[in-house]
N, C-alpha and C positions, 0 to 999 in steps of 0.2 A: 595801393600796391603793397603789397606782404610779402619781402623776402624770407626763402629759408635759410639761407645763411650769411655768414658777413664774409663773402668772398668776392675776387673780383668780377666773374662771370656775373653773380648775380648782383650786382654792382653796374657794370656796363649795361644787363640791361633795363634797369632802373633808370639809368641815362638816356643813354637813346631811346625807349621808350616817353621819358620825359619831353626829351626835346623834338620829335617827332607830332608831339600831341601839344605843341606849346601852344597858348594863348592865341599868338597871332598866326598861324597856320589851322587851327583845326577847332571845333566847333566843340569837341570834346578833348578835355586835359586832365592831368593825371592833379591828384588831390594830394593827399599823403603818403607818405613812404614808409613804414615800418619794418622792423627787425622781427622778424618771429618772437624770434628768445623775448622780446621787450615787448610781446602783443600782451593787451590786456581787455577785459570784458568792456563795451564801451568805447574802445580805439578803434573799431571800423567807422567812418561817419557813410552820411547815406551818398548814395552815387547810383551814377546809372551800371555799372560793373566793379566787381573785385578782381583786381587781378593776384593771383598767386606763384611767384617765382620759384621753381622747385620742388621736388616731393614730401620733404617735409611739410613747407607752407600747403601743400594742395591736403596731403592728409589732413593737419588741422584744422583745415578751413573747411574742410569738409563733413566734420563734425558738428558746427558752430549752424546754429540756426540762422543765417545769413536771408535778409530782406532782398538780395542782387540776387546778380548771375554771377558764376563764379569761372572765369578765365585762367586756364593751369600753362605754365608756361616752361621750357627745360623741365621738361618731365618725361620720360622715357614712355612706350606705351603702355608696356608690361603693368605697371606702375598703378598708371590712369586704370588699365580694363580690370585691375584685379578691386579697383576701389568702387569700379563701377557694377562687378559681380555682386558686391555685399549690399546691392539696393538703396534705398532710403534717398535721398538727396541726390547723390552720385547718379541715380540711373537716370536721370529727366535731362535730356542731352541739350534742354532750350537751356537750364540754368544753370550747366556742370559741363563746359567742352578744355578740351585746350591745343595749343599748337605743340605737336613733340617735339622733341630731343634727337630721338633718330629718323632714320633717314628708309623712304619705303625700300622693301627689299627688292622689290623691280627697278628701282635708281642702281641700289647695289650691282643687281646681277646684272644689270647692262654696264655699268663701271667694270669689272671684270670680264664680259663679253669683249669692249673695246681693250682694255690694257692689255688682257694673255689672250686672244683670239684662237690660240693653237690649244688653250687649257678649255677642259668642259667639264671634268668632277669636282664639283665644288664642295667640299666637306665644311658641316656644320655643328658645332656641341650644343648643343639642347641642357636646361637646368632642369627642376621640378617643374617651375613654373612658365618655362614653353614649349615645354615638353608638346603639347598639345598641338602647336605651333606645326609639326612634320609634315603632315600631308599638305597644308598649305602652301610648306615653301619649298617641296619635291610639283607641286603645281606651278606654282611661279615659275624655278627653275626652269623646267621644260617649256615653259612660254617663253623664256630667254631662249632657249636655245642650249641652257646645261641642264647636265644630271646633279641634284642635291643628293647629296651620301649624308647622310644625318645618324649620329649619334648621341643617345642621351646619357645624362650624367645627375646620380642622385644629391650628391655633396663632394667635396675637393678629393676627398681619399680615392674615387674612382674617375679624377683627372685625366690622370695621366697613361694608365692604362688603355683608359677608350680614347684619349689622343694618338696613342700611338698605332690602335686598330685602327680607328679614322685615316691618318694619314697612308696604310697601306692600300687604302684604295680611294684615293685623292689627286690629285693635282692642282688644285688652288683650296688652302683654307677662309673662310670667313668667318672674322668674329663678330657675336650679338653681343648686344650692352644687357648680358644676365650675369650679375656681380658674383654667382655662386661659381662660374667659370672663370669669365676673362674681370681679374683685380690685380692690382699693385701686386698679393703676393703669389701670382700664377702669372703673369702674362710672361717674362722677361723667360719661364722655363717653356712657356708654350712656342713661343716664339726662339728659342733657339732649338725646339725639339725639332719643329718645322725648318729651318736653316738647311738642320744637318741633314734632314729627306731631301732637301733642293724643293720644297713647296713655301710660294709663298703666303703670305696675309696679309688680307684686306683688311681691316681696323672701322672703327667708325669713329675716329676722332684726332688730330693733330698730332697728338702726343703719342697716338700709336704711329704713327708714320715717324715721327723720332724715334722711338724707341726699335724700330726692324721692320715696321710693317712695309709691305711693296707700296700701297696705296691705300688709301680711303675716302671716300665723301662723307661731309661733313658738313654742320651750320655752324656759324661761330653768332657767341650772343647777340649781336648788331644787327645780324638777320633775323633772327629771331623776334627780337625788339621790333623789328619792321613789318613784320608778318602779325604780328597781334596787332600792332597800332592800326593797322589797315583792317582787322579785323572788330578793332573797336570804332572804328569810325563808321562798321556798315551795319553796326549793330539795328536791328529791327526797330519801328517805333512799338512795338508791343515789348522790347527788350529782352527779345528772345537771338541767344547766342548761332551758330552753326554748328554744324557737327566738328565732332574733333579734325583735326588737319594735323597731315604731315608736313614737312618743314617747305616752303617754297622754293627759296634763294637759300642756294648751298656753294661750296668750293670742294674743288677738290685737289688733295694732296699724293705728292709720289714720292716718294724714296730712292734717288736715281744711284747711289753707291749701293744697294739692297738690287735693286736691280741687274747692275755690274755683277755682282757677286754671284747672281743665280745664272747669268747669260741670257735675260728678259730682254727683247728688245721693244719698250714699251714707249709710248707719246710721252709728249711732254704735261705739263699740267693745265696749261690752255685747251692744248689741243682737245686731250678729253673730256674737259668741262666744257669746250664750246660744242663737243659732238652729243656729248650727254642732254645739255640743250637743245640741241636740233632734233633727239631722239623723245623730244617733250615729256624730257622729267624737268621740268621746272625751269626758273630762271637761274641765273648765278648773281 
């Protein structure tokens, strides 16, 4: 296993991955653990799979002439399909899959179906690189049961402008994990541009529900960690992977003072995770 970085996320799932595959459970176990920064020509030994924690490790490793299959794990898709456009290795989906990061945008827009029931324009920012993404997810939408209002965006300087178009004909925003939008130094002015409209956002990860968001689903790394181990145990005897997968077992988070403040009267956070369930987006 290859982390790309020395952080906690990819640290926990290092762990639980480990100990889900331990010796006395599981027929296959995790070998060695390596730092990216500390890989060296040599330091992969042989296994029946690599696994790669993150998008750095998945890029490197996807360079490397690698004997395995190569398992991408906390990798967003974007990420993965843009590695898999450039061919060579990446494109043979038996020895290049991984589980993502986010979460399918039909989890999404049924998360926002059940929270705001009364909202149906979903506004969405588009980067360069999903941009391509629109008609796809004006298709989803409307199998939810909303309208996508989708806006693109070349780089940060035409942020905030087509934010503020966006929100004139919107009623719930959603954000994508495209770093050229929603980062550290955009989200806290996205989010309060949307406050002061009285629209909220849906986030895709914990710390946007801290920071303002109404709600979001979400994996955290222990699910993550569970969802590969499960998938390295059903590895083929030809040692051929499965396609890439979205995340299984998710939570999901609300903001109930964000709420208050907009006069949402929204479930609580069971409630919608256990209906999200029933609505068979996955397990929790």
């Amino acid at each position: 296993m290859i982390l790309g970085e020395d952080s906690a996320a990819h640290a926990e799932v290092a762990e639980k991955l480990r100990n889900a595959l331990s010796p006395a459970t599981a027929p296959r176990t995790i070998g060695k653990v390596i730092l990216l920064a500390a890989l060296r020509d040599g330091d992969i030994p042989q296994g029946d799979v690599v696994v790669a924690v993150g998008t750095g490790a998945m890029q490197a490793l996807a360079q490397r002439n690698l004997n395995q299959p190569l398992l991408n794990v906390l990798v967003p898709r974007a990420a993965f399909d843009k590695l898999v456009k450039q061919g060579g290795r990446a494109a043979d989906p038996r020895h290049f899959s991984a589980v993502f990061l986010d979460q399918p945008w039909s989890r999404q827009f049924a998360l926002i179906r059940l929270a705001v029931p009364e909202r149906n324009r979903v506004g969405i920012l588009l980067g360069p690189e999903s941009a391509e993404m629109a008609n796809f997810l004006r298709a989803s939408a409307k199998t939810a049961g909303l309208t996508a209002v989708v806006e693109k965006v070349n780089d940060e300087g035409e942020l905030m402008p087509a934010l503020k178009h966006l929100l004139d004909g919107c009623d719930v925003l959603l954000a994508s994990p495209d770093p050229v939008i929603f980062n550290r130094n955009t989200i806290q002015s996205i989010l309060l541009t949307a406050y002061r409209r009285q629209v909220p956002l849906f986030g895709f990860s914990p710390s946007y529900v801290k920071a303002g968001a109404l709600a979001a689903v979400y994996s955290v790394p222990a699910q993550i960690a569970r969802q590969a181990a499960e998938t390295i145990q059903r590895l083929s005897p030809e040692g051929h992977l499965p396609p890439p997968q979205y995340p299984r077992y998710y939570w999901v988070g609300v903001n109930a003072q964000v709420a208050r403040s907009l006069s949402i009267n929204t479930e609580d956070e069971p409630t919608l995770l256990n209906k999200l369930n029933q609505a068979g987006e996955g397990s929790p």
